[in-house]
N, C-alpha and C positions, 0 to 999 in steps of 0.2 A: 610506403607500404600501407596498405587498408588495413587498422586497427579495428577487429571486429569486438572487443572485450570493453570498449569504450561506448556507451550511449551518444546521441546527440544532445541531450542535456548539457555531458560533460562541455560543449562548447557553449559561451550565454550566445539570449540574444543580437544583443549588441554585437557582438565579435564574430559570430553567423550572417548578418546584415552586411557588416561591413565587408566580411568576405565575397558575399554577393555581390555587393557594389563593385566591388576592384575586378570581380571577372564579369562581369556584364550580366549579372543571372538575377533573376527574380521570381519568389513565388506567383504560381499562377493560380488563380481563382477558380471558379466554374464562370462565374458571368463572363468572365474576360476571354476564355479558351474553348473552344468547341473540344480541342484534342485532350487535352490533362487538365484533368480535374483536379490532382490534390498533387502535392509534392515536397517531399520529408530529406532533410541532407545527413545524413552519415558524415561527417568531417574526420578525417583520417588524420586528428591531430596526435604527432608521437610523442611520447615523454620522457623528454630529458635529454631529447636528441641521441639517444642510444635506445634502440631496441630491436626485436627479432629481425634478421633477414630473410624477404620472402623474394617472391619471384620479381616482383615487380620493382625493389632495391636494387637488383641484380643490375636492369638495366638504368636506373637513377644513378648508381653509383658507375657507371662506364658513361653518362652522358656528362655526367663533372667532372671526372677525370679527364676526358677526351674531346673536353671543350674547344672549338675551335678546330675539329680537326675534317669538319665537316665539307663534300662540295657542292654550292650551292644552297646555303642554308637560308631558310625563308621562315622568318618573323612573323608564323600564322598557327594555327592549329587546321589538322587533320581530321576532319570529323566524317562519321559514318555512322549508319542506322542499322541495324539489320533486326530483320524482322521475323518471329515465330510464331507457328499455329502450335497452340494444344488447346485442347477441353481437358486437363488434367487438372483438377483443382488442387491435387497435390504438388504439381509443378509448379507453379503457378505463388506455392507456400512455401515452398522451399528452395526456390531457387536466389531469392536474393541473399540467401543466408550461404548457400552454396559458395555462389561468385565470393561474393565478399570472402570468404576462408581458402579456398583456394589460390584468390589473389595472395595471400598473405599466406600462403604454405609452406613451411619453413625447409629446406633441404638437409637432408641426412650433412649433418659435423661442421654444419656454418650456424654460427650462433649471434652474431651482430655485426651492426657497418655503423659506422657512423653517417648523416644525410643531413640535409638540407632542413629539415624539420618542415619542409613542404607537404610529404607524404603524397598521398592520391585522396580524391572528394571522390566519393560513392555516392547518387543520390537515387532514392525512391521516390514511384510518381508510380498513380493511379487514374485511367482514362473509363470513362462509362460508356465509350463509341467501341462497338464490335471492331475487331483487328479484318474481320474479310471482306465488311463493309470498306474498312480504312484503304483496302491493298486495292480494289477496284478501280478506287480514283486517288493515288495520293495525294495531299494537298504539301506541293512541294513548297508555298509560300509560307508555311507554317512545322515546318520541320524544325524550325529551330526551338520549338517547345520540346520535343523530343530530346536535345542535347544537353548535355550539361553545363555547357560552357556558352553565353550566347554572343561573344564578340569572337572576329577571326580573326584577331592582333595576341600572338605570344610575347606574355613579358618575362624577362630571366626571374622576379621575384613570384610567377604563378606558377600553380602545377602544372609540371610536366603531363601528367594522366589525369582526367576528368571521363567518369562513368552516370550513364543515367539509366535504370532502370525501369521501364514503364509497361504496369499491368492494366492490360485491355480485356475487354470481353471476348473469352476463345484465342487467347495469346497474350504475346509480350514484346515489346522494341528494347533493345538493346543500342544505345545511345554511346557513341565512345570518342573522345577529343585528347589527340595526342600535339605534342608539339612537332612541328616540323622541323624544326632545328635539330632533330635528333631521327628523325625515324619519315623515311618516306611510306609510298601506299606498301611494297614488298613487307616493309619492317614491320607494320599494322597488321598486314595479314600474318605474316609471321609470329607476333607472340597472339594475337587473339587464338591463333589454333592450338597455341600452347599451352595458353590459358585454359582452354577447353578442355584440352586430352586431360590436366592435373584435375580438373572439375569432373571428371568421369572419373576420375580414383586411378587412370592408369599411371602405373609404376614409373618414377624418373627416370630411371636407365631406360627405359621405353621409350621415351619424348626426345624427338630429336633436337635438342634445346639447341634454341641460336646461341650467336658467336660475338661476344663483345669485344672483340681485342681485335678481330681482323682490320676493321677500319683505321682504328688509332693509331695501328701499326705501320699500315700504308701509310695514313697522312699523320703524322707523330702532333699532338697538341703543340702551336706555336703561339707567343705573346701576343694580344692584340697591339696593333700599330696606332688604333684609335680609340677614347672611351666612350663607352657603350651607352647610348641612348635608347631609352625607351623610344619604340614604335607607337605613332598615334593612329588611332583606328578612324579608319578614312568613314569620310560623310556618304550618307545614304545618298545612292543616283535612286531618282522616281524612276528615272527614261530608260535604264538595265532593266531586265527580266532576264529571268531563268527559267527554261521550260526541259522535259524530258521526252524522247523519241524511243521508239523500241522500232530496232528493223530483226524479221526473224531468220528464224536459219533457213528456211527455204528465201527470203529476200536474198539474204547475202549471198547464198549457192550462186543465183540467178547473178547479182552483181559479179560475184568476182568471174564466173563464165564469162561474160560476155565482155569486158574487157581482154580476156584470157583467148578468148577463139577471135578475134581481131586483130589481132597482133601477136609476134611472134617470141616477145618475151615470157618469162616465167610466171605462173600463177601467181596472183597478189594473195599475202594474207589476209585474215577478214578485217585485219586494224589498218592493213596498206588498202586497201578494198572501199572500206566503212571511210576513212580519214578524207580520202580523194574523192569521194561523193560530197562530203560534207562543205571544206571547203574548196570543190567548185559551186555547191548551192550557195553556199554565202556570200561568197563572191559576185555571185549575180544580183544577189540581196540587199547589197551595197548600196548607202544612200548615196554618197559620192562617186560622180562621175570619175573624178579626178584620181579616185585611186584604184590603177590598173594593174598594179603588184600586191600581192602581198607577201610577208615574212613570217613563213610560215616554223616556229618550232616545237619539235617533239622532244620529250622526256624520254631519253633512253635510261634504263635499267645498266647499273655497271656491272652488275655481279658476274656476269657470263665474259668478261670483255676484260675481265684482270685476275691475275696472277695472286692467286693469295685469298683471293672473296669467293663466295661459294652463296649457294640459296641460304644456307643460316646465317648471313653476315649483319649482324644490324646498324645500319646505320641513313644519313640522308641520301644514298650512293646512287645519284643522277648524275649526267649531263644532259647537253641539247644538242639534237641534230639539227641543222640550220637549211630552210630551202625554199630558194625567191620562185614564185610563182605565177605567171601571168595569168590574164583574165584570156579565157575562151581555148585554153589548153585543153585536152583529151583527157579522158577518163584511163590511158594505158601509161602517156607520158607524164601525168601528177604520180602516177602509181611507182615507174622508175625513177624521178627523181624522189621520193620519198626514201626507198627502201636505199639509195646511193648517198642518201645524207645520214641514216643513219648506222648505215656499212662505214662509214667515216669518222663515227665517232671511235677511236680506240685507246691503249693505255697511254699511249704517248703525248700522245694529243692532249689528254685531261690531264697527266701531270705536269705538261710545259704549261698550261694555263692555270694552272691552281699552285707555280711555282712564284709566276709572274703575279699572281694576284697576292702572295703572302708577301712578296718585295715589295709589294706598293707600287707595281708599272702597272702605268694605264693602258700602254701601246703595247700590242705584242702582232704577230704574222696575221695580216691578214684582216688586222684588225680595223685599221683605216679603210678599207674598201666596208666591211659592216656594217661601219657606222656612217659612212656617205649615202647608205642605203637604206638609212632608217626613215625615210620619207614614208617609204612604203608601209603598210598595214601589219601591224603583226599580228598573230594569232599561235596564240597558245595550245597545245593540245597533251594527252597525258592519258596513258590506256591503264585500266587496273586490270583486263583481262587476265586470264589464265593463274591468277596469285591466290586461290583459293578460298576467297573469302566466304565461298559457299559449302567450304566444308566446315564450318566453324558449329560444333556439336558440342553443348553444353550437360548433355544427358537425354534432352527428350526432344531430339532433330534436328536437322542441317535446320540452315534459313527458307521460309516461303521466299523470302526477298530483302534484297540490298539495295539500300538508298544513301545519298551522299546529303551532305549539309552544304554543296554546292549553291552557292550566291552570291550577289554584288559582286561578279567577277565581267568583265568587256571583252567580248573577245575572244573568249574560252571555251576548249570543249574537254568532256569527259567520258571516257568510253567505259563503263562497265560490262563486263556478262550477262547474259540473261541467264536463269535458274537452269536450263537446258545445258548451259555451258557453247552452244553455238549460234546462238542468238546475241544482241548485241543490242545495249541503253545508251544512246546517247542525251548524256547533258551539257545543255548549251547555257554560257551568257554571251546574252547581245543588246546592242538597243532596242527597245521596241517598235519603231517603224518599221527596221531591219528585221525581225524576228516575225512579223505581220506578214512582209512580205515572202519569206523563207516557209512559212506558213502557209504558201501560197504556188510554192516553185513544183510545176509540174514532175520533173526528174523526182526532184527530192520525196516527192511524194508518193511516186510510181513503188518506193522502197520502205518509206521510213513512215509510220503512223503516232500519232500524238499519244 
């Protein structure tokens, strides 16, 4: 919980430092940073490991409990930017005092929990670069001064929630690092809007608070089989980049038609539409001749697909739809194998495999042919459309814009919304000759601009 009654003093030096060092975070200068100039940590240390319960407890104390109950859990943090206009110089003064209290708003007749003594790191940062200048060209390579956390490795001894603060001229970024182990992109957009509404004063019975128990109860906390290692944060590739694409909603109209009026199956959504552009470009993009498949998977969303979860459910609640893809296929026939891998994912499916993986088998249906087939290229892919992270109202306006801390990732794409809500940002990692080239791909460009 964000202790707001506590100063930063109350933490020393020393012990501020060292907290830095273990999560990768360092004061930034001006010489050193074009984006943040100054930056101040709030350390949400509790006392006596008993104190108030706020919102933010709520979900600490069901991510300990319900350890291990996770599918698919990934040893990273979640991070995201979201970005606001105001010329309110009052907004601007009182909104980190807001956040912070709000985060930590106690609920009518709960009065303590006992925790981790982890809490949540709140930090302030102040930037001298205009916010509208910033949104014109974001410099994606540098986003991670923006966040509060700067490694993408979750360790069980760090916070679960790391917030960053940052006032620019004419606005402010909102910097936010959850763990994955607990909370996918659903569950992120889900309490930051929750966070929000309590930040506007409205009334709890109001706020349609998520759901901590539905998960645990589907998959009950089971012993681990193994003990737990720290995750080492892998080494910088020079030869990855990451870059962002925005295709708009009249592009996508045009793409998904014209797939749509050529063949006689059903219209593609703009994620089935967007996904099947993308990687056919990359696939052409490809430095290697030699590889003529790829294995392509998507992140499905459980919540609609099981008995018991619902849009307030919190938890990591993914699987993957799996789908081998040849090089020089159709822009209708990527489109149907897309949407029939992940029409395939359903409840049975995910809990014979999350049965087999708590026994300790390696083998399960199906599984043998998978893995003979992992020659091929995989590629990752993961939509946050439609999850709302653009209504997130802290008091004085939805977001101008939402950005990811998307990096050092191979492979990978990220599809967010554009602010219109039918527009569509793709963020890409890939190597850079491949990314040069992709850069370069007539189709791809006929739709998609840097």
């Amino acid at each position: 919980m964000a202790r707001t009654d506590l100063p930063s003093s109350v933490v020393s030096g020393r012990e501020r430092r060292e907290i830095m060092r273990k999560m990768g975070v360092a004061t930034v200068s001006v010489s050193r940073s074009p984006v943040v100039s100054s930056r101040r940590w709030l350390w949400a240390k509790p006392v006596g490991g008993v104190h108030q319960r706020g919102f933010w407890e709520r979900w600490e104390l069901w991510a300990k409990s319900g350890e291990g109950e996770d599918v698919g859990e990934e040893e990273m943090y979640s991070p995201i930017l979201l970005c606001y206009s105001t010329t309110s110089t009052t907004a601007l003064q009182e909104l980190p005092w807001k956040l912070k209290t709000s985060l930590s708003k106690q609920p009518d007749g709960i009065l303590q929990v006992n925790c981790n003594n982890e809490g949540a790191v709140f930090i302030e940062a102040s930037s001298e670069t205009d916010l509208t200048t910033f949104l014109l060209s974001p410099p994606i390579n540098r986003f991670k001064e923006l966040l509060p956390v700067k490694t993408r490795i979750f360790r069980h001894s760090e916070p679960i929630l790391l917030l960053q603060f940052t006032k620019f001229l004419n606005g402010y970024v909102l910097g936010f690092s959850i763990s994955h182990v607990i909370a996918d992109a659903a569950s992120m957009a889900l309490f930051l809007n929750c966070w929000a509404e309590t930040a506007r004063g409205i009334e709890e019975d109001r706020i349609a608070m998520p759901c901590f128990t539905s998960a645990s109860t589907l998959f009950p906390p089971k012993p681990l089989t193994i003990a737990y290692q720290e995750p080492e944060e892998p080494l910088e590739n020079s030869e990855l980049v990451a870059k962002r694409f925005v295709l708009s909603s009249s592009s996508i109209k045009r793409l998904r038609e014209s797939a749509y009026k050529r063949s006689d199956q059903m219209r593609p959504t703009r994620v089935e539409a967007v996904t099947t552009l993308v990687i056919r470009s990359v696939m052409r993009s490809t430095a290697s001749e030699e590889v003529g498949k790829v294995l392509l998977s998507q992140l499905v969303n459980l919540r609609k697909r099981f008995t018991g979860l619902s849009d307030l459910s919190i938890g990591n609640l993914w699987s993957v739809g799996v789908s081998f893809i040849e090089g020089g296929v159709g822009q209708e026939e990527v489109e149907k194998l897309l949407r029939e891998s992940v029409r395939g994912v359903n409840e049975e499916g995910v809990r014979n495999g999350a049965e087999r993986t708590f026994a300790g088998k390696n083998e399960g249906k199906g599984e043998g042919d998978w893995k003979g087939r992992m020659k091929e290229r995989p590629w990752i892919f993961s939509s946050w459309c439609r999850m709302g992270f653009y209504k997130t109202d802290f008091g004085w306006g939805e977001p101008e814009w939402i950005g990811s801390g998307f990096r050092g990732m191979k492979d990978a794409c990220l599809l967010i919304d554009g602010k219109d809500g039918e527009g569509i940002e793709l963020w890409l990692g890939m190597e850079r000759e491949e990314m040069q080239r992709l850069e370069n791909d007539e189709e791809f460009l006929s739709f998609a601009c840097a």
